[in-house]
N, C-alpha and C positions, 0 to 999 in steps of 0.2 A: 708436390714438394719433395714427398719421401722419396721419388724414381729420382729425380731430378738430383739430387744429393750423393744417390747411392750410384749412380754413375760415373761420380767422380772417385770414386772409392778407391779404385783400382788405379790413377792417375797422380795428378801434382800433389795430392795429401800425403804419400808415403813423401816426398820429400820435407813437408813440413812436420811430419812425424820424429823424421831423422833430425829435420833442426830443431826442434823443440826436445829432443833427447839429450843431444848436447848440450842447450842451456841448462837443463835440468843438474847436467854431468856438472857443470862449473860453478851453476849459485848454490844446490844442496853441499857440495865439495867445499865452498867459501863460508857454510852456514858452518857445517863440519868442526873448523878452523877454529872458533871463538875460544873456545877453552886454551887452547895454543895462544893464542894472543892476550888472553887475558897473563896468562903466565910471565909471558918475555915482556910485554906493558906494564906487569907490576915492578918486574926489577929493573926496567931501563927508565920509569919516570918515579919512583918510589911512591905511588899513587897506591892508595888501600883496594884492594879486590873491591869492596862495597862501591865504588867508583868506576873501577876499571867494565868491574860487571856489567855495568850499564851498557857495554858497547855489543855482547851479546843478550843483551834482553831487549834492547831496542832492535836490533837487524831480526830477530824469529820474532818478536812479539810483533811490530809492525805489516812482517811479512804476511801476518793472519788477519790482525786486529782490522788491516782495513779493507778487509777484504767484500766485504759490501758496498761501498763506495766506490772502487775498482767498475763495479757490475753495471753500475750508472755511467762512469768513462766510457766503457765500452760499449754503453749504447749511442754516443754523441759524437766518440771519435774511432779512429781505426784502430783493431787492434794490434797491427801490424806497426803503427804509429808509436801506441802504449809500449808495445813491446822495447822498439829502438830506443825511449828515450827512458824507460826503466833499466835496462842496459849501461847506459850512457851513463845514470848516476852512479851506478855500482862501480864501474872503473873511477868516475871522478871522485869520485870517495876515497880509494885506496892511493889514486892517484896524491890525491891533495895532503893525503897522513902520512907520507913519505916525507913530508916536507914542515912537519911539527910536531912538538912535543907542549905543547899543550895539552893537556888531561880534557875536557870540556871539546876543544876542536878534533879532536881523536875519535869523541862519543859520537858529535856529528858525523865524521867522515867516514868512521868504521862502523858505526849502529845504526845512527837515522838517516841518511843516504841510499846503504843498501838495501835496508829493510825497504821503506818506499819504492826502492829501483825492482824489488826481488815481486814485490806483493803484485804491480803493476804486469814485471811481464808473467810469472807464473800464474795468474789468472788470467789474463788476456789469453795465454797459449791455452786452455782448454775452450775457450769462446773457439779461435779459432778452428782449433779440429773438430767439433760439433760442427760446423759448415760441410767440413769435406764426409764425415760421419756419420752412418746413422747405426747401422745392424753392424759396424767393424768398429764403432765408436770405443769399446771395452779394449778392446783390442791395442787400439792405437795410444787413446789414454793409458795400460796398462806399460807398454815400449817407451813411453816418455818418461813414465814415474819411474821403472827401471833406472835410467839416470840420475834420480835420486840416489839409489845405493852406489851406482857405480862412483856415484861422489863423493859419498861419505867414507868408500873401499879407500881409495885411492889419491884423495886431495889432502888428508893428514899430514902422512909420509912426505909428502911430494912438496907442502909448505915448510916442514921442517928442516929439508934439505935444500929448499932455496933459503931459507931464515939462517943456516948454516953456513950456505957460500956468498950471498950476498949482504947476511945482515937483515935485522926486522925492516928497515927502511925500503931493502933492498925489494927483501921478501913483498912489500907492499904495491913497489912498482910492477910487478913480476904480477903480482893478483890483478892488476889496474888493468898492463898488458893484456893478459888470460881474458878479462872479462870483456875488450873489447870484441876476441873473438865471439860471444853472445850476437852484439849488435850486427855481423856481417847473417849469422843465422837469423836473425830478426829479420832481415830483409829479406832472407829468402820466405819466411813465414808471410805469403800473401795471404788476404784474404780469398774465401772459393766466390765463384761468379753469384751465387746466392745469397751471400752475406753482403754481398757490392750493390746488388740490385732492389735491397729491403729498403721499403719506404720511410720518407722521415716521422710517418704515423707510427711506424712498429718500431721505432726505435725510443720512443717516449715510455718515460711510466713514473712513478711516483716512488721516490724512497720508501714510503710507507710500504709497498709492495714487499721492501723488504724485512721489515720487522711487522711482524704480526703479533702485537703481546699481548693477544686473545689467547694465545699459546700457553701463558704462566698460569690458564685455569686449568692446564692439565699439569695434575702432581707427579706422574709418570713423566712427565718432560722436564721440570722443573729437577726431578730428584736425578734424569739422566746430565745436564746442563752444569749441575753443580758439582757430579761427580768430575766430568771432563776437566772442570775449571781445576780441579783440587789436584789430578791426575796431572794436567801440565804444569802447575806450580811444582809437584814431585820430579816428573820430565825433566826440568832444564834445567838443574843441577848437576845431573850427573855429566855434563858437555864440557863445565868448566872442571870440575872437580874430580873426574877420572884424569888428567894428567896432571893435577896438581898430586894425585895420590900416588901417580908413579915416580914423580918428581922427590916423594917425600920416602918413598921406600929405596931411592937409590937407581931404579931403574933410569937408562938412560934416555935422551928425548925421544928418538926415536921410537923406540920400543914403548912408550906412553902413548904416543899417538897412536902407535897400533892399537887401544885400545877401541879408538873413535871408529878406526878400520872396522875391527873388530863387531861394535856396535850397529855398521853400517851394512856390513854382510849380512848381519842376523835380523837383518830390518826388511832388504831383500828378498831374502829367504822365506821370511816368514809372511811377506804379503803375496809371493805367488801360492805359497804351500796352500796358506791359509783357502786362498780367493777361489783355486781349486775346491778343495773341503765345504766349501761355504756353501758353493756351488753344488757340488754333490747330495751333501746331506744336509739340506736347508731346515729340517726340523731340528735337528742339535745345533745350529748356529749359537744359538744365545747359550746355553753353554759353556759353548766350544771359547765361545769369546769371554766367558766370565772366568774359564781356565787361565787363558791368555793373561787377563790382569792380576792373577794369581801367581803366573808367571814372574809378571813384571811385581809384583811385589814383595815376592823372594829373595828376585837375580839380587837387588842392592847388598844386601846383610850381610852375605860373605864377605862382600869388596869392603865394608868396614871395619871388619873384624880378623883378615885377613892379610900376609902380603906374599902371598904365592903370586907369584906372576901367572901362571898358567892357568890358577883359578878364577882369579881379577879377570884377565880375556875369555873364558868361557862364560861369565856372570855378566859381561859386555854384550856377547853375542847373546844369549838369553834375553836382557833386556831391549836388544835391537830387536827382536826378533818378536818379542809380547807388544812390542809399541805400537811398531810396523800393524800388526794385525789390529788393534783396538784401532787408530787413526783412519784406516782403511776402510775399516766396516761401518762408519758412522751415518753412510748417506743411505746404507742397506737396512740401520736396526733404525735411523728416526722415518724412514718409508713404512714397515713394519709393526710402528707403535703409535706412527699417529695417521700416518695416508698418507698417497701423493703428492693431492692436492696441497698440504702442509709444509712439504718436503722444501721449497724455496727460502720462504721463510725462518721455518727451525734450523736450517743449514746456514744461514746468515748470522742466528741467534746464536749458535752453535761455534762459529768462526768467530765472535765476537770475546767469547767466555776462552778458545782457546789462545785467543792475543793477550788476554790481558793475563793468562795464568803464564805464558810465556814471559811476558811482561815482566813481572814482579816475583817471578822464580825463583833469579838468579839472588837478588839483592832481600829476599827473605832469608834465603840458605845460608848468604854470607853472614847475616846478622844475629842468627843463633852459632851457628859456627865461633865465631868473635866472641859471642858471650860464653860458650862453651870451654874456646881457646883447644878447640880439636877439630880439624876439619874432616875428622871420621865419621862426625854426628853429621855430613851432608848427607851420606849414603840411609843411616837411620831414621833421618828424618823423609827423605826419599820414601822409604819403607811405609814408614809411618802412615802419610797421606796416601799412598795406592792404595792402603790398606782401608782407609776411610770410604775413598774413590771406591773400591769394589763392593763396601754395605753400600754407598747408595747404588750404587747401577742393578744390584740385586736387587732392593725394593724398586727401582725403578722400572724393572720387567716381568716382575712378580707379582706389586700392589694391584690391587682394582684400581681404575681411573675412569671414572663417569664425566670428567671435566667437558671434553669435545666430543663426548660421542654421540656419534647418530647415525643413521645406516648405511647413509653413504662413507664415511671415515671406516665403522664397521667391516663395510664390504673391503675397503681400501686396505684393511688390517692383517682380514684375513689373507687377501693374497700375499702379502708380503711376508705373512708369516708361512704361507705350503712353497712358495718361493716362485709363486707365478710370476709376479712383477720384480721379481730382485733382481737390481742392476749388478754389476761386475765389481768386487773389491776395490779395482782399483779409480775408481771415479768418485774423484772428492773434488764436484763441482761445486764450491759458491758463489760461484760469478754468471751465470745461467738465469734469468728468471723467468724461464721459459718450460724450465722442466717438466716433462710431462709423460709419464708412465716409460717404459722401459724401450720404448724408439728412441727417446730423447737422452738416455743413458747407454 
């Protein structure tokens, strides 16, 4: 199987690399955006943030939350399939908000559309390149997430200048447009001859596969699970509320959005920098990465307390760039801490807890905010919970944990921790339930 795969390495998978890059470039670019539309949707339907929010907590929260279900589509249908008609919703979404101002049909058309449209193809697309993949799989996964950044550099600016000469309506059909180009790339995203030829035996398995909550008897898992949750609930605040902050110190739209820019360079940046380092000096990883959310729960405090423009975009890039590296490492430190063998599971459980803190991020933030009547307390509350998030990830890699251990997991620990089996930074598969030591990463 392994010769059979890696012959094609060199073949039609760099083409699906390049269109799975792209998509990458135009839904993390469209994820980017929400803070921007939260803004211009509050003053053109006079609807409360606490409402409007909704439309980016459902498009990222979604985009995670169902990411285990996803894993089961794509054992039953193509993912080439998944991909086009995830796509598909994404433009009908923007498509259809061009054309109402209902509050409620907006959440749908801007929040729950894409999100479902985003979850679908961005996990299908790493099914896919596992086919063409095995020993260049880091590799390719790496060029694809890439387009992550380049979307969050670059789709800010780029909507506010269409939301400038067409108008938000306008700006909506223009994203519809945009995201059709996705579906033309989905097409080119074939499956490889080996994902075509798998039996309908292998293509079976049981949800359950994917939650193992034999897992909650490890307290080391548990304390890392509930830090993540607490950490994205801090996360997706700062999406909406760094252009509401440039908005409120006079900065012009554009030049707010460059924050998003801003955040998305540093996000870039710091998952190749990092993935390097990781890789390098595998004994300091945990650390390295508890530096990171130290990082990230710094960056905010300035931005509340401050309104130097210059300082706000370095405190952006900062926190792009501490997030970037926490998000990234997470299939390398739950390999690490509990095994392999566990790795499917906890990465399902894991994508679970990062939906729902997506989720309910935005519409927390706004609701002390509101009681506050500062929306400076988003950044400190930001602060706040990383700060929480980094005691538990500490006791979480520091406590003793007898919960699942025994010698095979032992064994499986220690390599993860001298860095024999650690996969590549950038492979955040949970759609995979096949996972299986560092060929399959």
């Amino acid at each position: 199987m392994v010769a059979e795969v890696s012959r094609s390495e060199s073949g039609y998978g760099w083409t699906v690399v390049v269109a799975v890059f792209f998509i990458y470039v135009i839904e993390v670019g469209i994820q980017a955006i929400t803070g921007i539309i939260h803004t211009e949707l509050v003053k053109s339907t006079s609807a409360d943030l606490a409402v409007i929010g909704w439309i980016g907590s459902l498009m990222v929260g979604l985009c995670t939350l169902a990411a285990p279900f996803v894993s089961v589509l794509t054992q039953l249908v193509s993912c080439r399939i998944l991909l086009i008609i995830g796509n598909l919703l994404i433009s009908l979404g923007f498509f259809c908000a061009a054309f109402t101002s209902s509050v409620p049909v907006l959440i749908l058309c801007l929040g729950v559309l894409p999100g479902i449209g985003m979850n679908l193809a961005q996990f299908s697309s790493t099914i896919l390149l596992k086919g063409y993949f095995v020993q260049k799989f880091p590799l390719a996964i790496g060029i694809c997430l890439s387009g992550s950044g380049v979307g969050m550099i670059g789709f800010p600016p780029f909507f506010v200048y269409l939301h400038t000469i067409f108008g938000i309506k306008g700006a909506f059909l223009m994203c519809s447009a945009i995201s059709l180009n996705c579906v033309v790339f989905s097409c080119l995203s074939k499956p490889s001859k080996f994902q075509s030829r798998k039996k309908p035996s292998e293509k079976r398995f049981s949800i359950a596969e994917l939650f193992d909550f034999s897992l909650f008897k490890s307290l080391n898992f548990v304390l890392f699970v509930t830090a993540h949750l607490l950490f994205n609930i801090g996360y997706a605040a700062p999406f909406t509320y760094l252009p509401i902050k440039g908005e409120e110190e006079g900065f012009s739209e554009q030049s707010s959005a460059l924050f998003i820019t801003s955040l998305g360079a540093g996000s870039s940046i710091g998952r190749i920098t990092f993935g390097w380092f990781s890789a390098k000096f595998p004994r300091v990883r945990i650390p390295a990465y508890l530096a990171a959310v130290f990082m990230a729960t710094l960056s905010t405090l300035p931005v509340a307390i401050s309104s130097s423009y210059p300082l706000i975009l370095v405190c952006s890039a900062v926190l792009g760039a501490s997030s970037g590296i926490i998000h990234t490492e997470i299939p390398t430190l739950l390999m690490g801490m509990l095994g392999v063998d566990w790795l499917p599971s906890s990465l399902s459980i894991t994508a679970l807890q990062q939906g729902i803190g997506s989720l309910v991020g935005i519409p927390i933030t706004e609701m002390i905010c509101r009681t506050a009547g500062n929306n400076n307390i988003a950044f400190f509350f930001t602060s706040g919970v990383h700060a929480v998030a980094l005691l538990l990830m500490v006791l979480s890699f520091y406590l003793p944990d007898r919960g699942l251990h025994n010698s095979h997991v032992q064994t499986q620990k220690l390599e993860g921790e001298i860095g024999v089996s650690k996969p590549e930074v950038f492979v955040v598969d949970l759609s995979d339930p096949n996972i299986n030591g560092p060929t399959a990463a």
